[in-house]
N, CA, C and O atoms as a Tinker XYZ file with bonds, in Angstrom:
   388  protein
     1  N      0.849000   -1.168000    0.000000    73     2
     2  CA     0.000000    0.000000    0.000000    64     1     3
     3  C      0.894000    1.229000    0.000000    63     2     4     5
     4  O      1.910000    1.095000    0.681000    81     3
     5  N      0.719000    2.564000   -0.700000    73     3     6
     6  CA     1.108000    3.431000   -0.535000    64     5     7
     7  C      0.520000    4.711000   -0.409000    63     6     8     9
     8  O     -0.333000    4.811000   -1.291000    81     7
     9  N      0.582000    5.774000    0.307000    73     7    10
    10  CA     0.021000    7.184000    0.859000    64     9    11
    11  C      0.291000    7.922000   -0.051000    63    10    12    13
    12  O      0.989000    7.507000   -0.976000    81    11
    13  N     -0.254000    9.385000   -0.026000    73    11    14
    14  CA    -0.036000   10.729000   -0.618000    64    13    15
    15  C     -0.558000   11.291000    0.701000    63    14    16    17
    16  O     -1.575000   10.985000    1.324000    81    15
    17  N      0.545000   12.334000    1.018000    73    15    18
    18  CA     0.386000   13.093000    2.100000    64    17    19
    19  C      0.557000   14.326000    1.843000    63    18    20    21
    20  O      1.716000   14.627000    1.557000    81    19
    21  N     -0.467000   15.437000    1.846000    73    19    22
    22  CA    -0.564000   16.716000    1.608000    64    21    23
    23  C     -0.568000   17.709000    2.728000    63    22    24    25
    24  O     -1.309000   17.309000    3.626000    81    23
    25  N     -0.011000   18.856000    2.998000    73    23    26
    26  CA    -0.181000   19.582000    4.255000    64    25    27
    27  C     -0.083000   20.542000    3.855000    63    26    28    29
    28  O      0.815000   20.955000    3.120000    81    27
    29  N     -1.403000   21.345000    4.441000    73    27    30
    30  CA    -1.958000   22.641000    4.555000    64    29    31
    31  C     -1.909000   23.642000    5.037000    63    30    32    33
    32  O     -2.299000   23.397000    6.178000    81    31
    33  N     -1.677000   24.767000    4.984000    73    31    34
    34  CA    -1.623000   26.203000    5.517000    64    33    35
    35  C     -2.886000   27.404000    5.951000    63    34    36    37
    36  O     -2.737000   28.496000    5.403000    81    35
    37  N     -3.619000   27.317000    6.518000    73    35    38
    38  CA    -4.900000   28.193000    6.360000    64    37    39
    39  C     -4.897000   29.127000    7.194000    63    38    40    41
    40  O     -3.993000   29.466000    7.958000    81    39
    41  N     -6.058000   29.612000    7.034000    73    39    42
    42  CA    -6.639000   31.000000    8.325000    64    41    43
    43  C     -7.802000   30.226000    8.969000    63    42    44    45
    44  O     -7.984000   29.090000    8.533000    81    43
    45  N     -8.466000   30.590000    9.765000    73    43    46
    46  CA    -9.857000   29.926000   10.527000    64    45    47
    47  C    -10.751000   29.386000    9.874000    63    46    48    49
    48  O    -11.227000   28.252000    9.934000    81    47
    49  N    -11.079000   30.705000    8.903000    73    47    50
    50  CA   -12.768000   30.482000    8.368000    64    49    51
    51  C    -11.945000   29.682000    7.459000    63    50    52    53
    52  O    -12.660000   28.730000    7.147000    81    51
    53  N    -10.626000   29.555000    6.775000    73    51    54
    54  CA   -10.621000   28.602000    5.355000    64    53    55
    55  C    -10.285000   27.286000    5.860000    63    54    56    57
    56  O     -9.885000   26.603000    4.917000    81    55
    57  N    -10.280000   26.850000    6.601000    73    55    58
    58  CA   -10.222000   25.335000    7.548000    64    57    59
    59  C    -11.542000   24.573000    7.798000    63    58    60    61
    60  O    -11.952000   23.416000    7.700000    81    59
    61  N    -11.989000   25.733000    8.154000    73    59    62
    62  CA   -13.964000   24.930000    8.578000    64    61    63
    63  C    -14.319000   24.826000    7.263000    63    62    64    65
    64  O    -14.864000   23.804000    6.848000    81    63
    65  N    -14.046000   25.878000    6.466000    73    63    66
    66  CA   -14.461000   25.947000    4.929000    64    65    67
    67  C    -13.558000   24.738000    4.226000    63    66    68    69
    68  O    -14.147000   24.305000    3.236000    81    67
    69  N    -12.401000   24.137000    4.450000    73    67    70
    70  CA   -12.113000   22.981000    3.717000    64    69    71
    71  C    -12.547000   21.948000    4.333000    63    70    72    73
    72  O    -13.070000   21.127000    3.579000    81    71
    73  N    -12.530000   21.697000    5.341000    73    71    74
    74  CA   -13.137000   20.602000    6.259000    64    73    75
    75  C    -14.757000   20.595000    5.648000    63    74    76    77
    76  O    -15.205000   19.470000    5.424000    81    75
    77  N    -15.248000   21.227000    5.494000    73    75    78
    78  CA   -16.799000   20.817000    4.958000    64    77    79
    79  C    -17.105000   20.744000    3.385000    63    78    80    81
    80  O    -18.187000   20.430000    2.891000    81    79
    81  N    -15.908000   21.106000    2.682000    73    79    82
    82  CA   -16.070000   20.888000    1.332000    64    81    83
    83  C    -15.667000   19.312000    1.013000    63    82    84    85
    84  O    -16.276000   18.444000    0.388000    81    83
    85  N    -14.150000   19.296000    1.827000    73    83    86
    86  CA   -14.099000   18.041000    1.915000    64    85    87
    87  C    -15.044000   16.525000    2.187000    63    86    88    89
    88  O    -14.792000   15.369000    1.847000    81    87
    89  N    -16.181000   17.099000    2.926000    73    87    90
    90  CA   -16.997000   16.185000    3.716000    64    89    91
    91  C    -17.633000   15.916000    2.644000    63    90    92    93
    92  O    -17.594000   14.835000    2.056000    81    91
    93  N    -18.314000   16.968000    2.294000    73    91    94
    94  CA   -19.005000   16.991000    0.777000    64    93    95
    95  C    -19.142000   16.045000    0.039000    63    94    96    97
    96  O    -20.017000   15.198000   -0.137000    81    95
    97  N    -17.847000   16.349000   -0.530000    73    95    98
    98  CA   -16.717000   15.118000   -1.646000    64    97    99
    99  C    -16.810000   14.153000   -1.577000    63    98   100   101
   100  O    -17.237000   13.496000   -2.526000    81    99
   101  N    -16.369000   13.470000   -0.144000    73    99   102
   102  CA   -16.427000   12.181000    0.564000    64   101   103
   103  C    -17.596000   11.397000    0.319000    63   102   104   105
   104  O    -17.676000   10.282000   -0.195000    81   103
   105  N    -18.759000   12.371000    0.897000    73   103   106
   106  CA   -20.118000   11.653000    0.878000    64   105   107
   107  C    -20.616000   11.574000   -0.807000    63   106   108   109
   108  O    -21.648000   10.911000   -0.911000    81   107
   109  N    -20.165000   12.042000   -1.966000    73   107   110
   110  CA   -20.857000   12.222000   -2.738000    64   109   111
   111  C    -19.511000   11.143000   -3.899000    63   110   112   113
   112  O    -19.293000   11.441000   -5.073000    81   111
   113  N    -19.111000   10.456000   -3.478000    73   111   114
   114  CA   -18.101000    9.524000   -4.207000    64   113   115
   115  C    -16.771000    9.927000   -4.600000    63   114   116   117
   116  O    -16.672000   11.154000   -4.594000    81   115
   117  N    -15.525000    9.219000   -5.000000    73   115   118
   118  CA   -14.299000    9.762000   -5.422000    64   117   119
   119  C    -14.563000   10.723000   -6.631000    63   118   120   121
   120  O    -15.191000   10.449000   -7.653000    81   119
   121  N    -13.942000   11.932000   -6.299000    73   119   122
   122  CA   -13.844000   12.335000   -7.582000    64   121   123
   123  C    -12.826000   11.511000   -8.540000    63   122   124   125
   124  O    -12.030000   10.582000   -8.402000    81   123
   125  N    -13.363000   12.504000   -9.774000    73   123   126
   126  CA   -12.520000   11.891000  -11.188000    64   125   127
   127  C    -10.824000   11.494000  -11.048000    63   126   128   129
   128  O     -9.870000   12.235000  -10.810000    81   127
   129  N    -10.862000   10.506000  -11.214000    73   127   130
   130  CA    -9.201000   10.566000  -11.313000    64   129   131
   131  C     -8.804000    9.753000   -9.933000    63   130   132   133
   132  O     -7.658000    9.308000  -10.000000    81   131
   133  N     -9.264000    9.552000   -9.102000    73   131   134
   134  CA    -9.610000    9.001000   -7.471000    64   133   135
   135  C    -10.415000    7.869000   -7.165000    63   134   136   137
   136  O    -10.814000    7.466000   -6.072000    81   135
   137  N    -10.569000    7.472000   -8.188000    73   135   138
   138  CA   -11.569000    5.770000   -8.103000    64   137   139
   139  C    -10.574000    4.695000   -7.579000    63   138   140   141
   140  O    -11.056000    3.906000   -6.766000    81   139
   141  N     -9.402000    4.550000   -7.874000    73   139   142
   142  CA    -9.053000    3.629000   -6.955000    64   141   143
   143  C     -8.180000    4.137000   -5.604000    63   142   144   145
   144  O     -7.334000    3.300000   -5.288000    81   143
   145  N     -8.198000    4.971000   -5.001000    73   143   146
   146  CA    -8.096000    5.249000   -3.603000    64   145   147
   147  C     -8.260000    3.961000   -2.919000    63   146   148   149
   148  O     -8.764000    3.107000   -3.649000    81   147
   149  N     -8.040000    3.657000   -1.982000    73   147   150
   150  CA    -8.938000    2.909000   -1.227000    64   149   151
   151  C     -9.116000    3.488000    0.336000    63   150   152   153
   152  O     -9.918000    2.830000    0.999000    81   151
   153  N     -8.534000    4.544000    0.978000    73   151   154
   154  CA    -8.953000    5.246000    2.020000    64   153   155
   155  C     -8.270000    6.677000    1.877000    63   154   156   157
   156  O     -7.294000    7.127000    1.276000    81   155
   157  N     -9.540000    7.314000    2.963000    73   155   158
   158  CA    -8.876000    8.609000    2.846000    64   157   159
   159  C     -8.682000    9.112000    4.535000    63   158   160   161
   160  O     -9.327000    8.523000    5.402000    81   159
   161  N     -7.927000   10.020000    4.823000    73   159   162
   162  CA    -7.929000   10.617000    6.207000    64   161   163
   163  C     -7.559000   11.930000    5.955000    63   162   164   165
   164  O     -6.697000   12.226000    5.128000    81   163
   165  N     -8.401000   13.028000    6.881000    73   163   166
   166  CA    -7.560000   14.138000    7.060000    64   165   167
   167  C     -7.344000   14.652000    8.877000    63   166   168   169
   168  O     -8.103000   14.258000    9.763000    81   167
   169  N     -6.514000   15.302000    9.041000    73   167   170
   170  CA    -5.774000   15.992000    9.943000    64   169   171
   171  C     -6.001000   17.361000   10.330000    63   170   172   173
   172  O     -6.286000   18.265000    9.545000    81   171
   173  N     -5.873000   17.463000   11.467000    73   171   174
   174  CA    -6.768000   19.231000   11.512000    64   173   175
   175  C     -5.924000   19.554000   12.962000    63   174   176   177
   176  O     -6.052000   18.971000   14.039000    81   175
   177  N     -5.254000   20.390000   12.704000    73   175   178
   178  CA    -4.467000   20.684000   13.748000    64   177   179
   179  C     -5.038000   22.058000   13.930000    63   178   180   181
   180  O     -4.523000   23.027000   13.371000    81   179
   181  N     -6.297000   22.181000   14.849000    73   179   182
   182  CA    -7.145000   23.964000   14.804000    64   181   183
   183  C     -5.988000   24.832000   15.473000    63   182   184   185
   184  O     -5.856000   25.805000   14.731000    81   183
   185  N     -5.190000   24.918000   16.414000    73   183   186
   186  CA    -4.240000   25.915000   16.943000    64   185   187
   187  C     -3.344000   26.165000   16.179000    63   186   188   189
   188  O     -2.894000   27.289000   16.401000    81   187
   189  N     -2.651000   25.438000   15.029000    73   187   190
   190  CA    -1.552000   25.716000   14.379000    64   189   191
   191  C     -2.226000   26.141000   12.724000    63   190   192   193
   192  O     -1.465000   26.440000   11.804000    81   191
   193  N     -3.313000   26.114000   12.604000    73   191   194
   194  CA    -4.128000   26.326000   11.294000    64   193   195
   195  C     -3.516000   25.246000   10.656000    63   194   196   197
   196  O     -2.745000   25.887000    9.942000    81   195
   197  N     -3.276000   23.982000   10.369000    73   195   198
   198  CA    -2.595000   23.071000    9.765000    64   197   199
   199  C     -3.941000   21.756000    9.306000    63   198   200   201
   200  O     -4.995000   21.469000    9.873000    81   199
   201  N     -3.457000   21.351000    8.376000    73   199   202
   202  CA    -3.756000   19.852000    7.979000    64   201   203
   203  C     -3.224000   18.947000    6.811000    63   202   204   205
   204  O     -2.876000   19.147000    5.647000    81   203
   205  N     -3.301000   18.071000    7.486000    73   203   206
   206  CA    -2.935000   16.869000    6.068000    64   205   207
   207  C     -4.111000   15.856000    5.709000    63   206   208   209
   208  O     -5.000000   15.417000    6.438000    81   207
   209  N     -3.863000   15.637000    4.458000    73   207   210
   210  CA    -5.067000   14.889000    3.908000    64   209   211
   211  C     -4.035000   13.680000    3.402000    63   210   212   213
   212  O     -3.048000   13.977000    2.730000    81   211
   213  N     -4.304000   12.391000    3.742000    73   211   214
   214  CA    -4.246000   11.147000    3.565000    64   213   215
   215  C     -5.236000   10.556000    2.981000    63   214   216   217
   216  O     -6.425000   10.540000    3.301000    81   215
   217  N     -4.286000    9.694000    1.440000    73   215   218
   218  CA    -4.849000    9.264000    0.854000    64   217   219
   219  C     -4.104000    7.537000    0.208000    63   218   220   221
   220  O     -3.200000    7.411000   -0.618000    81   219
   221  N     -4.693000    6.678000    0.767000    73   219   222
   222  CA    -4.285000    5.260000    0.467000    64   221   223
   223  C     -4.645000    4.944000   -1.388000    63   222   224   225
   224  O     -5.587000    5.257000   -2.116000    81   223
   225  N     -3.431000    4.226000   -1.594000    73   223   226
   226  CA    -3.473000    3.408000   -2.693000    64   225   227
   227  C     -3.135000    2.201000   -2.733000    63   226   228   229
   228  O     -2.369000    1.819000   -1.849000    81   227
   229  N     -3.518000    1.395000   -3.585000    73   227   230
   230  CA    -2.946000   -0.207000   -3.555000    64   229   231
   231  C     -1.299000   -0.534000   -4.197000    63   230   232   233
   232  O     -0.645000   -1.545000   -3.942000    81   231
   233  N     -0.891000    0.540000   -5.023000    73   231   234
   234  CA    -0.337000    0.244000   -6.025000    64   233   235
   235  C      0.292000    1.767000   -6.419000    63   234   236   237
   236  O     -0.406000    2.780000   -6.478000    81   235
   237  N      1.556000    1.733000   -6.642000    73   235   238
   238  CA     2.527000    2.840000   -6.718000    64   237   239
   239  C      1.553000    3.760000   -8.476000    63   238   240   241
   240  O      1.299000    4.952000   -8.647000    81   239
   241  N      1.287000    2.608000   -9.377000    73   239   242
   242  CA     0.307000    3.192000  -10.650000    64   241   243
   243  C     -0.622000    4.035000  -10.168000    63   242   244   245
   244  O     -0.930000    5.108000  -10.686000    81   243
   245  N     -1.214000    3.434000   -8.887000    73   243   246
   246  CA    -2.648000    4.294000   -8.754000    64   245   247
   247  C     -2.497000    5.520000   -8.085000    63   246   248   249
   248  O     -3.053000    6.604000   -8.261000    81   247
   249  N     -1.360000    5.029000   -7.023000    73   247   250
   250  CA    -0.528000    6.449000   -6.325000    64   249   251
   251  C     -0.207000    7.861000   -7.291000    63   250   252   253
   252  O     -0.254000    9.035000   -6.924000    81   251
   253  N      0.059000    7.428000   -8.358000    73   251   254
   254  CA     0.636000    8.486000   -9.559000    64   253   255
   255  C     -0.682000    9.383000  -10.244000    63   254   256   257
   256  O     -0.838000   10.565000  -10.551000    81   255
   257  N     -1.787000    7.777000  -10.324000    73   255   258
   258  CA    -2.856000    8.993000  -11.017000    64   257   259
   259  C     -3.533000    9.423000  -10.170000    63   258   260   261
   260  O     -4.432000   10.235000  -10.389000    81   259
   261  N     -3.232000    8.956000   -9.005000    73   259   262
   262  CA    -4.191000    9.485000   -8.058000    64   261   263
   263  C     -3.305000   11.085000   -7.564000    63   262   264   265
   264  O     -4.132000   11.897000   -7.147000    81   263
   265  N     -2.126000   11.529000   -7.549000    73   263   266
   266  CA    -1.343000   12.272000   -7.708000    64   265   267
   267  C     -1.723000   13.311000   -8.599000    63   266   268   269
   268  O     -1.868000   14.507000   -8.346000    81   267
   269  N     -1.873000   12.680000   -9.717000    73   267   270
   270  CA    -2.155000   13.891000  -10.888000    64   269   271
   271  C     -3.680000   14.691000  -10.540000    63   270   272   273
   272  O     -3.852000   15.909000  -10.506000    81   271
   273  N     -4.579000   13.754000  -10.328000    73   271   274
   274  CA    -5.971000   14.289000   -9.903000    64   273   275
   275  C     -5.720000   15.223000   -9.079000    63   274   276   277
   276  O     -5.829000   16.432000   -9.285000    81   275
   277  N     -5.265000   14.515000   -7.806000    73   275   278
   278  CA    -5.017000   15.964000   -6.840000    64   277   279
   279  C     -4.258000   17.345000   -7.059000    63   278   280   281
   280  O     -4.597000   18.453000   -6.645000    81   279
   281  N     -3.468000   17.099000   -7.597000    73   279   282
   282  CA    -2.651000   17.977000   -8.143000    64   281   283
   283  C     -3.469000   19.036000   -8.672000    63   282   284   285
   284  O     -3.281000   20.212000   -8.361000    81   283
   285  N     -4.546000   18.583000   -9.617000    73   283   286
   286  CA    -5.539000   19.521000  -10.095000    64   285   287
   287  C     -6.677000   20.335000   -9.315000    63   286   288   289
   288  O     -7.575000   21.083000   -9.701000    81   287
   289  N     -6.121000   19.719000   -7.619000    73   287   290
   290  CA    -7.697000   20.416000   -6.955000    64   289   291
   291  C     -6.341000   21.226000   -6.066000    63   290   292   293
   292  O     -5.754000   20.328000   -5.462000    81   291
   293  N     -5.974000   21.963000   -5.917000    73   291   294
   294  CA    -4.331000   22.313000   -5.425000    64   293   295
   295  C     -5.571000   23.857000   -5.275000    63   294   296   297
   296  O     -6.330000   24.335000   -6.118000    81   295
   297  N     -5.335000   24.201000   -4.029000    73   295   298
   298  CA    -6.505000   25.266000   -3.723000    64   297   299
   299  C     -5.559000   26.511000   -4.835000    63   298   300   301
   300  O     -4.422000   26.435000   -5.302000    81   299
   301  N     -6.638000   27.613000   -4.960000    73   299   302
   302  CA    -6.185000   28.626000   -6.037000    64   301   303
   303  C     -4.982000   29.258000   -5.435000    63   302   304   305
   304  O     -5.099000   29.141000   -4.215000    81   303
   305  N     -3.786000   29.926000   -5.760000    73   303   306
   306  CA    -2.757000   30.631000   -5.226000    64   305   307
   307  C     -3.621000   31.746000   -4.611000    63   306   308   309
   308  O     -4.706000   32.088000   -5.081000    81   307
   309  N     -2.966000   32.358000   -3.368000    73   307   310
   310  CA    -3.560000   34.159000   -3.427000    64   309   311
   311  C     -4.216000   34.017000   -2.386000    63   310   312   313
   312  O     -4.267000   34.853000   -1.484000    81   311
   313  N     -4.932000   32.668000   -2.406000    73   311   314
   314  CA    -5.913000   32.455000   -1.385000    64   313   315
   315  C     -5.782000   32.436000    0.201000    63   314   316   317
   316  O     -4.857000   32.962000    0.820000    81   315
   317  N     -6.788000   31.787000    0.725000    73   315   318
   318  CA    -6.040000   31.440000    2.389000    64   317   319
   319  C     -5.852000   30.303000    2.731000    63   318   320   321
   320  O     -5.777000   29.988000    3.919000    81   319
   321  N     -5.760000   29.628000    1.943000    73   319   322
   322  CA    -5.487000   27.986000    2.203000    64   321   323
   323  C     -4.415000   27.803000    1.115000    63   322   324   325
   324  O     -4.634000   28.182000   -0.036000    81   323
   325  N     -2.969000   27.079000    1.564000    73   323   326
   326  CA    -2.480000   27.016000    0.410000    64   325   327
   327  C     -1.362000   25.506000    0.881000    63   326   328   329
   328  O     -0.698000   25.423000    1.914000    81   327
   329  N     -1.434000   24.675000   -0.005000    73   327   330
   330  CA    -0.296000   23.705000    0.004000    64   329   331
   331  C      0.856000   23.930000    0.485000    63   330   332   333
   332  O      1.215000   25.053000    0.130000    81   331
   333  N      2.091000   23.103000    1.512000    73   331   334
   334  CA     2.850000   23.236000    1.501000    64   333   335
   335  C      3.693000   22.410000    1.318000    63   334   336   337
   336  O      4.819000   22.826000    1.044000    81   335
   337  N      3.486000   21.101000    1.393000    73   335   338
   338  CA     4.191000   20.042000    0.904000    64   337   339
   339  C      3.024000   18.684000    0.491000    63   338   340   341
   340  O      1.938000   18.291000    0.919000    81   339
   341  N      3.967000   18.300000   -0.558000    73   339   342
   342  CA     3.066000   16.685000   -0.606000    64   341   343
   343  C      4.330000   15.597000   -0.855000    63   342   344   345
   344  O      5.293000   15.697000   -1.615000    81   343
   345  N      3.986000   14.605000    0.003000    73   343   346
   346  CA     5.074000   13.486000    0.265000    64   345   347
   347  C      4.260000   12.334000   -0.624000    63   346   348   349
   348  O      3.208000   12.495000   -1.242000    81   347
   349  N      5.134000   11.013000   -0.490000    73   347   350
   350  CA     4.582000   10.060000   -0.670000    64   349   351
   351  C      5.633000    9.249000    0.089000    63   350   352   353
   352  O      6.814000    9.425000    0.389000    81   351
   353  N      4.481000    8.033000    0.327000    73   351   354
   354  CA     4.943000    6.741000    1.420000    64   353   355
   355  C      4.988000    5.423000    1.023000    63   354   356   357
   356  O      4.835000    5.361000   -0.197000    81   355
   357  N      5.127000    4.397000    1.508000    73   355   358
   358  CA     5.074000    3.286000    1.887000    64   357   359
   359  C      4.378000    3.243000    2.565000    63   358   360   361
   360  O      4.483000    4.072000    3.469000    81   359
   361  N      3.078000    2.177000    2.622000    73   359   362
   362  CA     2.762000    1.803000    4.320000    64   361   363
   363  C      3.172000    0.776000    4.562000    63   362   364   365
   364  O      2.325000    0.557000    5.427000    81   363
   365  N      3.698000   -0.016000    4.565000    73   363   366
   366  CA     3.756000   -1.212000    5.047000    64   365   367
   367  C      2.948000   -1.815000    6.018000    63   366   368   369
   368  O      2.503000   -2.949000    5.844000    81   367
   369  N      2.787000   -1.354000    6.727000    73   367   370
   370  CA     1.659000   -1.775000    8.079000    64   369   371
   371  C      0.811000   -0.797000    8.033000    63   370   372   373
   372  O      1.095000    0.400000    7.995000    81   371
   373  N     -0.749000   -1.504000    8.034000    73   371   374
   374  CA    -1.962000   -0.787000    8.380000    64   373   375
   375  C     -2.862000   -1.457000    9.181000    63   374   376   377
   376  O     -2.716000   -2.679000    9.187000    81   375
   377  N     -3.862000   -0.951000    9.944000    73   375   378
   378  CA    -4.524000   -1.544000   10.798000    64   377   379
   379  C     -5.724000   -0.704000   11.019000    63   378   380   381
   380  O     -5.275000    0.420000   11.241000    81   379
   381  N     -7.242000   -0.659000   11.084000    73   379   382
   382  CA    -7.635000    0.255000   10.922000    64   381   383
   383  C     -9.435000   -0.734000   11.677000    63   382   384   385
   384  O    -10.072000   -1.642000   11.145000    81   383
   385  N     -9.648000   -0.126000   12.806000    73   383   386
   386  CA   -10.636000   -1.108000   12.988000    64   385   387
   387  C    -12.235000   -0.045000   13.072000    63   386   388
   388  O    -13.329000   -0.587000   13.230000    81   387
């Protein structure tokens, strides 16, 4: 299995405001480009305005297009939410009950 790990920069209102767009998303199926995901997590650190969004793949292929998709939802520059890094992982061990 392998991750995409994204971490975020915001102000207040653009945190509650990604946190519920996100929810959105979730409930309403993968977007395009995100069909084989197989889990997602995000991170919300409210005192430091921070988060990361975790996203599982089976397969380093799906990791890539699943990469490119995101890549395309990359909040607008200028704004108050803005990317600051995106990693990728290994998981080797997962456990998730």
């Amino acid at each position: 299995m392998y991750a995409r790990v994204a971490t975020f920069e915001h102000d207040a209102a653009s945190l509650d405001q990604m946190v519920s767009g996100v929810r959105d998303d979730v409930q309403s199926g993968p977007p395009p480009g995100l069909e084989d995901a197989k889990g997602f997590m995000m991170l919300v650190d409210r005192d430091k305005k921070k988060s990361m969004g975790i996203v599982l793949f089976d397969s380093e292929d799906a990791l890539k297009k699943g990469d490119e998709a995101l890549n395309k939802m990359n909040p607008p520059t200028g704004g108050s939410t803005r990317r600051t890094a995106v990693e990728f992982y290994e998981v080797p061990i997962q456990q998730m009950d």
